[in-house]
BARODREN-348121 format. One line per 4 residues: their letters; for each residue x, y, z of N, C-alpha, C, CB. Coordinates in steps of 0.05 Angstrom, whole numbers, plus 5000, padded with zeros to 4 digits. Glycine has a CB too. Example, Ala and Ser with C-alpha at 12.3 -4.5 7.8 and 13.67 -1.06 7.14 Angstrom:
BEGIN
AS	5264:4886:5156:5246:4910:5156:5264:4934:5156:5226:4911:5181; 5257:4955:5142:5273:4979:5143:5258:5001:5157:5282:4988:5114
! end
This chain:
BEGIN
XXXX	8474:0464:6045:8498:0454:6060:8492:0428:6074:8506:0475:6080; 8470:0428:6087:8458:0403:6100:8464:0373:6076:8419:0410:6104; 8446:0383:6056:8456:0363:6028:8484:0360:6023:8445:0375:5999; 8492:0375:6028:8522:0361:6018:8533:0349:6036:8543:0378:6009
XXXX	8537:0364:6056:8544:0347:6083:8538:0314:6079:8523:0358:6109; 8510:0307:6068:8497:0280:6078:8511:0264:6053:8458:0279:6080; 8506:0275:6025:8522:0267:6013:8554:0256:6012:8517:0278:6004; 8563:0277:6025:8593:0269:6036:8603:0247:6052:8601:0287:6051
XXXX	8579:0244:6078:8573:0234:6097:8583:0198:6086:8541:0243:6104; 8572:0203:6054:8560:0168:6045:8585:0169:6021:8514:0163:6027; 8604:0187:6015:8630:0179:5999:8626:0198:5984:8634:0150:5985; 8607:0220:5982:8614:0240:5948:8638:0249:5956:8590:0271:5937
XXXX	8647:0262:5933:8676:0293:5930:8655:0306:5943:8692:0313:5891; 8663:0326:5967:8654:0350:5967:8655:0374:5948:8664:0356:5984; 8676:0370:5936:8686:0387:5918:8673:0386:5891:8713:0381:5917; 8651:0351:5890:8640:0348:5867:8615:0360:5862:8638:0324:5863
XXXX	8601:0363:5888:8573:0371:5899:8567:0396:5898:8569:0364:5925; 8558:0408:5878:8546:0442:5870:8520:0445:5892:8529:0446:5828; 8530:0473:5906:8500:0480:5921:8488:0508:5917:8503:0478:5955; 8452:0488:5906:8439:0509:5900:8424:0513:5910:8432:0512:5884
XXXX	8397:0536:5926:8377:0533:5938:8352:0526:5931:8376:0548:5945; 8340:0518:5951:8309:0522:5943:8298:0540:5952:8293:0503:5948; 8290:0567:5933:8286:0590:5944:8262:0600:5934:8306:0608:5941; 8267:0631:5938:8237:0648:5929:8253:0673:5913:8212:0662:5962
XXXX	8237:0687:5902:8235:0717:5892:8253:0736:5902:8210:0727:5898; 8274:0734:5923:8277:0753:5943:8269:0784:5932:8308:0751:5953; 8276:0797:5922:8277:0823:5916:8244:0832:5923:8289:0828:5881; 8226:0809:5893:8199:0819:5904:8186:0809:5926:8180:0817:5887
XXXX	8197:0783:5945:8186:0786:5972:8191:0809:5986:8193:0768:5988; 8215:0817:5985:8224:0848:5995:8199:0866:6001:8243:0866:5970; 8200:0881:5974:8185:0897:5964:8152:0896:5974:8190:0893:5937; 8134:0867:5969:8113:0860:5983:8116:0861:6004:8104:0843:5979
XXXX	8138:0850:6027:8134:0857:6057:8134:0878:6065:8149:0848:6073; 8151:0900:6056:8151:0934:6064:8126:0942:6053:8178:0955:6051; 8118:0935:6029:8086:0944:6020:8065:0940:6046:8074:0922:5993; 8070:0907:6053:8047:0906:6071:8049:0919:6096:8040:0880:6075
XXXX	8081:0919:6103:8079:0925:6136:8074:0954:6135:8110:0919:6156; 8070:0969:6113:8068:0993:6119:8034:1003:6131:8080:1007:6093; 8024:0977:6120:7996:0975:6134:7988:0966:6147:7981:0971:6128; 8001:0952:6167:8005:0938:6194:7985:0956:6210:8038:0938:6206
XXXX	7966:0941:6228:7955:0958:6243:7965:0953:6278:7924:0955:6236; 7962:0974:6292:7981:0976:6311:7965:0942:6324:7981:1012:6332; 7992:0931:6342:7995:0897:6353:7989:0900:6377:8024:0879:6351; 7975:0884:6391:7978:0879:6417:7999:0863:6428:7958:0870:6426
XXXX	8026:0861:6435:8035:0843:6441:8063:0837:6423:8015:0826:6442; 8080:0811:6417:8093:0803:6402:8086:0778:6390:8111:0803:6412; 8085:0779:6359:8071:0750:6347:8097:0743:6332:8038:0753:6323; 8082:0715:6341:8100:0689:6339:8086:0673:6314:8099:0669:6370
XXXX	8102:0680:6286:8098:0659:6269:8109:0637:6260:8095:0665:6256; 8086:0618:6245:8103:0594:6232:8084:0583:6217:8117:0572:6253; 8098:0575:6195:8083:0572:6173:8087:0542:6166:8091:0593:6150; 8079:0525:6162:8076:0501:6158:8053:0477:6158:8091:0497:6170
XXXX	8056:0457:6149:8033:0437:6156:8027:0428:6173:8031:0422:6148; 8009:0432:6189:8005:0419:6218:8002:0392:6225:7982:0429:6229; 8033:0382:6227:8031:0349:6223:8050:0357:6243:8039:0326:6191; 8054:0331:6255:8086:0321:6273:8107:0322:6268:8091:0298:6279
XXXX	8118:0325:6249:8146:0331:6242:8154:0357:6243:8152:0325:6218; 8128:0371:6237:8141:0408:6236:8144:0420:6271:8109:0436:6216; 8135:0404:6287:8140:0404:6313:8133:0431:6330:8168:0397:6315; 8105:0432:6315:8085:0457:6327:8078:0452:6352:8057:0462:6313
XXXX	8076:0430:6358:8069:0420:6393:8090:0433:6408:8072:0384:6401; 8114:0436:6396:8143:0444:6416:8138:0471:6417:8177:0436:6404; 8127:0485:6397:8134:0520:6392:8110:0520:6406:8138:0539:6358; 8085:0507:6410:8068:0515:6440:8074:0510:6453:8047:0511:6448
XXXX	8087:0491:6472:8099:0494:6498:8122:0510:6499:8106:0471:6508; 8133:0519:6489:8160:0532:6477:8148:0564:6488:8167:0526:6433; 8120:0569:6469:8112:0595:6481:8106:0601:6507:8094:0603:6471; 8091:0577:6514:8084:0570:6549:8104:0578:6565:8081:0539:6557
XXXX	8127:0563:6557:8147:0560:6581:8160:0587:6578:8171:0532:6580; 8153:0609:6568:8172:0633:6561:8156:0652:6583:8172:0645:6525; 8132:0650:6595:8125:0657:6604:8119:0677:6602:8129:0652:6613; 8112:0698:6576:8114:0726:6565:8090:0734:6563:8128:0730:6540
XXXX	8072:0749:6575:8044:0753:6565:8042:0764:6536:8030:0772:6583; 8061:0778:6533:8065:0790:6502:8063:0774:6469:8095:0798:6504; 8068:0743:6481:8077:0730:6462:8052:0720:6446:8095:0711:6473; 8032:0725:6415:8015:0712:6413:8028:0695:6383:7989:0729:6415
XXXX	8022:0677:6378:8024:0657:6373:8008:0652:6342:8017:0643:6397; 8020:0658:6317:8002:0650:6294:8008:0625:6281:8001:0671:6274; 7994:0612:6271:8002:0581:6262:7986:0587:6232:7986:0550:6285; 8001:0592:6212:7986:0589:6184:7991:0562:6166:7994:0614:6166
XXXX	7971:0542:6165:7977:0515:6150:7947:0501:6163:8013:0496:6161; 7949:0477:6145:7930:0461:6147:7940:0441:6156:7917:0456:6126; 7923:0422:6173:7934:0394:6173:7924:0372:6197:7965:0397:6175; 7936:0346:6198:7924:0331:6213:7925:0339:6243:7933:0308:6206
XXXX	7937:0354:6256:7940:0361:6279:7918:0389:6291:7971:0367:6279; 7911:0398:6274:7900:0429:6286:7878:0416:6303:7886:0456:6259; 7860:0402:6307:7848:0392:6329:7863:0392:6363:7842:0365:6319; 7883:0375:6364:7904:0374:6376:7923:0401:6386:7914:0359:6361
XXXX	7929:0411:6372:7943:0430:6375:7924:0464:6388:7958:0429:6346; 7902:0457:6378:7887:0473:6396:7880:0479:6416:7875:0475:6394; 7882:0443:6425:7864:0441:6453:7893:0445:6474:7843:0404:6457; 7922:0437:6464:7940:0441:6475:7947:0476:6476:7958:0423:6462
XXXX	7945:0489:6463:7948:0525:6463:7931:0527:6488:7932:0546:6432; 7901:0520:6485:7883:0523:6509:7891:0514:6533:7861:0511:6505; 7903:0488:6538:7913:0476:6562:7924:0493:6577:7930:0457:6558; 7949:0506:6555:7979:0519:6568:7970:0544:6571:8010:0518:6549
XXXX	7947:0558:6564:7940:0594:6555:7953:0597:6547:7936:0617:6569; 7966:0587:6518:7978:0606:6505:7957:0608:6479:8010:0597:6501; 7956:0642:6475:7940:0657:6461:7948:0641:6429:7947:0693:6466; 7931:0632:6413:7945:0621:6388:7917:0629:6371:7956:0583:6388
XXXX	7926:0636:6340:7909:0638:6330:7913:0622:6298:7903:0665:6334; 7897:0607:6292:7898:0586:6268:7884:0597:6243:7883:0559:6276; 7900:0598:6218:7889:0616:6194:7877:0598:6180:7910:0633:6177; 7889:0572:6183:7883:0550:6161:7904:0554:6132:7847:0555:6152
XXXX	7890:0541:6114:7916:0541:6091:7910:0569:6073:7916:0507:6066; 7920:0594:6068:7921:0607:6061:7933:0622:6029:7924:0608:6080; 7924:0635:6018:7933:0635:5984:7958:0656:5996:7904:0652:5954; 7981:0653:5980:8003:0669:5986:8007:0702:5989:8017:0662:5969
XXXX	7980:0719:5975:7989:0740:5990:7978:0738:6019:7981:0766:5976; 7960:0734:6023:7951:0725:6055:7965:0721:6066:7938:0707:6063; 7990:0694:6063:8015:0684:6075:8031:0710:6078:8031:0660:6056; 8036:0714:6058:8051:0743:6056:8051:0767:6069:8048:0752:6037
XXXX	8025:0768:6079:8015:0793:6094:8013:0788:6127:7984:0802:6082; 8012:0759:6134:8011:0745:6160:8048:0747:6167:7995:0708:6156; 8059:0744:6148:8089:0754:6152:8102:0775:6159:8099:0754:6136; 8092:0796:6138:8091:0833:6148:8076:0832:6175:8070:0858:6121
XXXX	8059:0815:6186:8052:0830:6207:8059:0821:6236:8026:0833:6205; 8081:0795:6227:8093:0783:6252:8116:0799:6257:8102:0752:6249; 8120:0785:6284:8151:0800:6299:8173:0787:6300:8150:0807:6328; 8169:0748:6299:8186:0723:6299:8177:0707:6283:8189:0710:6323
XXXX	8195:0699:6264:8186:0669:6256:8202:0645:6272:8191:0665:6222; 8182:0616:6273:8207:0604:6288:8189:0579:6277:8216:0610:6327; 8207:0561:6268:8200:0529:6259:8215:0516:6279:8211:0517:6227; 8205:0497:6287:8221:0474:6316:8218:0446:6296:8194:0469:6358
XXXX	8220:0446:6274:8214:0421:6259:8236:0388:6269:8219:0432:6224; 8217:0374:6268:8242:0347:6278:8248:0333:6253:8230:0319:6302; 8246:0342:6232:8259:0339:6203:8256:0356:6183:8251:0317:6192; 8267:0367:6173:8261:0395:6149:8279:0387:6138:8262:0430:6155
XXXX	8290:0382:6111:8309:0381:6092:8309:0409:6086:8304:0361:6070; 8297:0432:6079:8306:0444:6078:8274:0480:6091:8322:0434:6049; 8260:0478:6074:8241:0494:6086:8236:0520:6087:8241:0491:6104; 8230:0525:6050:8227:0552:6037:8214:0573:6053:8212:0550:6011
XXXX	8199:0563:6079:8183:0589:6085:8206:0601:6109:8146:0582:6098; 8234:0584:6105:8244:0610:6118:8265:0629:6107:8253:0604:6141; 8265:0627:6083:8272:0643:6061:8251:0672:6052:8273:0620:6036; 8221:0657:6061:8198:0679:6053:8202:0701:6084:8159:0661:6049
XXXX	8207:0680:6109:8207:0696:6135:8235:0724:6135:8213:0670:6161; 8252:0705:6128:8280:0721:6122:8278:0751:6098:8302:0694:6107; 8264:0736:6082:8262:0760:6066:8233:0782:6066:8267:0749:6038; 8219:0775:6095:8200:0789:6112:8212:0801:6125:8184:0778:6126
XXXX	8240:0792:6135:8255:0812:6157:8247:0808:6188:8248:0843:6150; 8247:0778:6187:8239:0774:6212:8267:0756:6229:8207:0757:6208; 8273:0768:6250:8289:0740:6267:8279:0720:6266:8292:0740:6295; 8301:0698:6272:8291:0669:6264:8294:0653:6288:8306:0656:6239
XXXX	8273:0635:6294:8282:0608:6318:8275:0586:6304:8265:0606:6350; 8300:0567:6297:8299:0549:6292:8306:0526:6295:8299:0551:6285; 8300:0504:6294:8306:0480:6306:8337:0474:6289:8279:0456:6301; 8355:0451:6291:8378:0445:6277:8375:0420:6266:8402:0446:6293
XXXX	8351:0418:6260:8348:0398:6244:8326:0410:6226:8342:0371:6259; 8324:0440:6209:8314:0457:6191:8342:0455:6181:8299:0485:6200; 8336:0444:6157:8358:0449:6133:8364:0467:6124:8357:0439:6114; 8340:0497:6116:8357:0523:6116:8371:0536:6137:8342:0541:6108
XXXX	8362:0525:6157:8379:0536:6182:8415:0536:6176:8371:0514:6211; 8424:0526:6168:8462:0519:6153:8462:0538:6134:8472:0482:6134; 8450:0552:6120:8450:0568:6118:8441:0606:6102:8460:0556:6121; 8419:0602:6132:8394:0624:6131:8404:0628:6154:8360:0617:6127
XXXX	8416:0622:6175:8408:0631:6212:8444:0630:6216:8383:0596:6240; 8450:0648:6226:8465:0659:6245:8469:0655:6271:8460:0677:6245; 8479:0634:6284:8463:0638:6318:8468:0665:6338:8477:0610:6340; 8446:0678:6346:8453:0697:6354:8462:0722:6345:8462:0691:6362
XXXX	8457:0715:6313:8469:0741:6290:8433:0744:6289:8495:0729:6248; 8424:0736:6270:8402:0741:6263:8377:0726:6267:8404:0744:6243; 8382:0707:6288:8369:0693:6317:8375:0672:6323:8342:0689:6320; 8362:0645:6335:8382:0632:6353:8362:0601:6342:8385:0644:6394
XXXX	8386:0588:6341:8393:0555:6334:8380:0546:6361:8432:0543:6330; 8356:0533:6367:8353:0516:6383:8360:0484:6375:8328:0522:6391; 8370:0472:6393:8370:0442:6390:8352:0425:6389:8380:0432:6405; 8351:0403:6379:8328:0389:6375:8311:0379:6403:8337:0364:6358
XXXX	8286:0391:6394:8263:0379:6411:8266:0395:6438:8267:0344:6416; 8285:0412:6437:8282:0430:6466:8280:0457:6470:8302:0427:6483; 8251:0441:6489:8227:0470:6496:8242:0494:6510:8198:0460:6521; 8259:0481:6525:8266:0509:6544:8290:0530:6523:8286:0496:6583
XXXX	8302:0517:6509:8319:0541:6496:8303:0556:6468:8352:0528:6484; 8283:0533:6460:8265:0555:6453:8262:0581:6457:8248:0550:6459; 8246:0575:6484:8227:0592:6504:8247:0612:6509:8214:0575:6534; 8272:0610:6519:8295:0633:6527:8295:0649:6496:8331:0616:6537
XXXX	8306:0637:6472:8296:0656:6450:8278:0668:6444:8296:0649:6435; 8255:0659:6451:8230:0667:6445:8232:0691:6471:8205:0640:6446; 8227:0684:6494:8239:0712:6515:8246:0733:6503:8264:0707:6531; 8276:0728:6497:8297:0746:6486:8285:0766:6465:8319:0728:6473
XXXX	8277:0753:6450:8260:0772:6426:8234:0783:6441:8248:0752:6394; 8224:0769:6457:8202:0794:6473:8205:0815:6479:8194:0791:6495; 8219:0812:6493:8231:0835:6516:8243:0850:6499:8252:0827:6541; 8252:0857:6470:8277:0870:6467:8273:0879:6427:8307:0842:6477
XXXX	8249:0892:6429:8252:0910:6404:8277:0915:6384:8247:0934:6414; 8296:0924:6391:8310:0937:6382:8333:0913:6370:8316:0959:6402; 8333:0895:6386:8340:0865:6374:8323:0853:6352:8337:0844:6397; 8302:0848:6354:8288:0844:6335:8284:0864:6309:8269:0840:6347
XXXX	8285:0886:6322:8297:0896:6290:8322:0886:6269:8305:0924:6294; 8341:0897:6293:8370:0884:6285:8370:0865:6274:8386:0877:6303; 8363:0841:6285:8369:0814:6275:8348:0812:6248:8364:0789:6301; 8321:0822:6244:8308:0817:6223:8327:0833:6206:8279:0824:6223
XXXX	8334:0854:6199:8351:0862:6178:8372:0852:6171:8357:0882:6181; 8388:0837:6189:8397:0813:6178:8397:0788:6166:8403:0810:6185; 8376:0780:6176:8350:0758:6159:8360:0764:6133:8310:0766:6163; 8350:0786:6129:8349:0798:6098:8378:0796:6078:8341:0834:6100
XXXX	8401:0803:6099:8434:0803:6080:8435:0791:6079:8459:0810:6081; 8426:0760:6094:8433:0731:6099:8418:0719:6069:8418:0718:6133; 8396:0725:6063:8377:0711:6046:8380:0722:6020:8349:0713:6056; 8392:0751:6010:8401:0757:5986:8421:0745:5983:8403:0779:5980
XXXX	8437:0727:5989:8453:0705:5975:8460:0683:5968:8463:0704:5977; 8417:0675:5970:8407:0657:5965:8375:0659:5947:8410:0646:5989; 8383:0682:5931:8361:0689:5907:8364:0667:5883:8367:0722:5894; 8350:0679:5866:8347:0661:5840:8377:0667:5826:8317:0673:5818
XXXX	8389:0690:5826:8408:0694:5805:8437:0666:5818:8418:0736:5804; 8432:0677:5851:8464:0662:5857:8457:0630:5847:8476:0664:5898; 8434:0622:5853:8422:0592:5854:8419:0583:5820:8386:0591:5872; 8417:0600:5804:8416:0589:5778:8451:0585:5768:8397:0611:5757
XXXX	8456:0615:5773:8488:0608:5763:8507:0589:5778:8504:0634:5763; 8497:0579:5804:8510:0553:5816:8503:0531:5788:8492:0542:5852; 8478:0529:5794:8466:0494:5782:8478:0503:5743:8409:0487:5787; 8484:0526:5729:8491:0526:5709:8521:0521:5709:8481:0546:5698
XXXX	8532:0525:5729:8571:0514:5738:8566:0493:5739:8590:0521:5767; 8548:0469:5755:8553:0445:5755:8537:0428:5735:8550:0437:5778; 8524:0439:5714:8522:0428:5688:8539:0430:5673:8506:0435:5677; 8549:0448:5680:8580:0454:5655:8600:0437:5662:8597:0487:5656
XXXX	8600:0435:5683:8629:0412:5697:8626:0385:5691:8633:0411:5734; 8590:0381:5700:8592:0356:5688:8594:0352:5660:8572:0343:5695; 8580:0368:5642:8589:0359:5609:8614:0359:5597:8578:0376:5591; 8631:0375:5613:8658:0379:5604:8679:0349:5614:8669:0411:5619
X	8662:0337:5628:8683:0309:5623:8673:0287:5611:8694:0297:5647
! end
């Protein structure tokens, strides 16, 4: 949706512009997350994931102060990705005490199993065109916090359906989402099972038979 929008933005037909995703497996992410969480070993706390490259744009600096300012002892903090920042971003977790733990770049069932065993996913990115790992989070069944400038956020996130749209670059409504899902189990269930209705209608089948309608439209003139 983001894509078309921008396209529009610059003179396309809306009406010309086919939208397809950039997605995953849903059914067998499904299936692998209930596999793994069923081996979940009991948590201390509520973990906070996010999966990305640890550079400046994905705006991991914000989701640590973000955890800081939530003030939740509950809240620990996983960061799975590689990148130019994890120096940085460490010594900032340490600054603020917030509990963070760094996996490095990981092979996908690993990713996969660091998913089953979170409670939030939340990207604060200050540019994402679009950002398949929250298609993998969604179809982990996890509530979502995400920034509005995550291009699946238009539409993967719900605000307040299946978790909450923060605005760009700000820590404190983060931190109130991030709260919110602390304190409140039974929300976080809720809203992850919605993750899930949200993201089966953005599998391989709906996303192929889009992009095979707008091959057909275009050859037919």
């Amino acid at each position: 949706t983001l894509a078309q929008e921008s396209l529009a933005a610059r003179g396309a037909d809306p009406g010309r512009v086919g939208v397809f995703a950039n997605t995953i497996d849903v059914d067998a992410w499904i299936e692998r997350a209930d596999r793994l969480r069923a081996g979940r070993p009991p948590e201390d706390g509520v973990v906070v994931l996010s999966v990305a490259r640890l550079a400046p744009e994905k705006g991991l600096d914000l989701l640590v102060r973000a955890v800081a300012a939530a003030q939740d002892d509950r809240l620990r903090l996983v960061l799975v990705g590689g990148g130019p920042k994890r120096a940085a971003l460490g010594e900032l977790a340490a600054a603020l005490g917030v509990q963070a733990r760094f996996t490095g770049d990981l092979p996908q069932e690993e990713v996969a199993r660091e998913y089953a065993q979170a409670d939030v996913f939340a990207l604060l990115s200050r540019r994402e065109p679009w950002g398949v790992v929250v298609n993998e989070a969604a179809a982990s069944g996890l509530p979502l916090v995400l920034a509005e400038d995550v291009g699946a956020a238009r539409d993967l996130l719900r605000d307040a359906d299946n978790g909450f749209l923060v605005p760009r670059e700000d820590v404190a409504r983060a931190a109130e989402a991030l709260r919110a899902l602390a304190e409140d189990p039974e929300l976080r269930r809720a809203m992850g099972a919605r993750s899930r209705e949200l993201v089966r209608g953005w599998g391989y089948d709906a996303s192929v038979d889009a992009f095979v309608a707008a091959v057909r439209a275009a050859a037919s003139k």
